[in-house]
N, C-alpha and C positions, 0 to 999 in steps of 0.2 A: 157387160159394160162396153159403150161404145169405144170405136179408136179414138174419136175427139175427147171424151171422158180421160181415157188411160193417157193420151200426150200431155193432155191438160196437167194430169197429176205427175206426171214426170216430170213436168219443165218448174212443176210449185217446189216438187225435189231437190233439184236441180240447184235452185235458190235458195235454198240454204245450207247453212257452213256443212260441213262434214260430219262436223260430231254432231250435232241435229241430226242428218241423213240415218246415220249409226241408231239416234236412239230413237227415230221411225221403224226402222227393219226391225227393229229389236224388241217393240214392242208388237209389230205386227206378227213377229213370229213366237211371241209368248201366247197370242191371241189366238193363231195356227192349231197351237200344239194346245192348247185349252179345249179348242172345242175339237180338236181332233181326238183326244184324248174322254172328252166327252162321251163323245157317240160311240168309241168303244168300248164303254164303261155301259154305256145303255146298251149296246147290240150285247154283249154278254151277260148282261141283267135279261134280257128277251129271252138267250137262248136257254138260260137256266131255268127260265119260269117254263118254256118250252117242252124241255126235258123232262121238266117233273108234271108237266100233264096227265093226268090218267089216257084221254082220247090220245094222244100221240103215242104215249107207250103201246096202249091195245094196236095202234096202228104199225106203228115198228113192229110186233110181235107178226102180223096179219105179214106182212112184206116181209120177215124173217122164216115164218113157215110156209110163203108161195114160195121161196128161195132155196129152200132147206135141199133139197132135189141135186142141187148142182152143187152139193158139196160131196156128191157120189162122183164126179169128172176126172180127180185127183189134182184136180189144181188149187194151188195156195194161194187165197186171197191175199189181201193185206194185211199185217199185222202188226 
């Protein structure tokens, strides 16, 4: 959004009373948290369908047995 756009809507703000101001913020911040709240409702919908792939698992399995090797080092990964 340009600067003249953003001043623009400041000064529309601006002009009105306060408790208008209030229930602008209030609903852009319920609007916020909807679709913020969204997408990580869908990104965890992704990663579960992800998980339960057969090709991703065989794939994890492939990267767990090239890996397997450096679990001889004596260092503890994460757990």
């Amino acid at each position: 959004m340009s600067t003249a756009k953003l001043d623009q809507l400041e000064a529309e703000l601006d002009s009105l009373p306060l408790e208008e101001q209030w229930s602008v913020f209030e609903r852009l911040g319920r609007r916020l948290r909807s679709t913020s709240s969204g997408e990580s409702a869908s990104f965890a919908l992704q990663m579960a369908e992800m998980a339960s792939d057969p090709d991703i698992q065989r794939e994890i399995r492939e990267i767990d047995a090239e890996f397997a090797h450096t679990l001889r080092d004596g260092l503890r990964g994460p757990e």
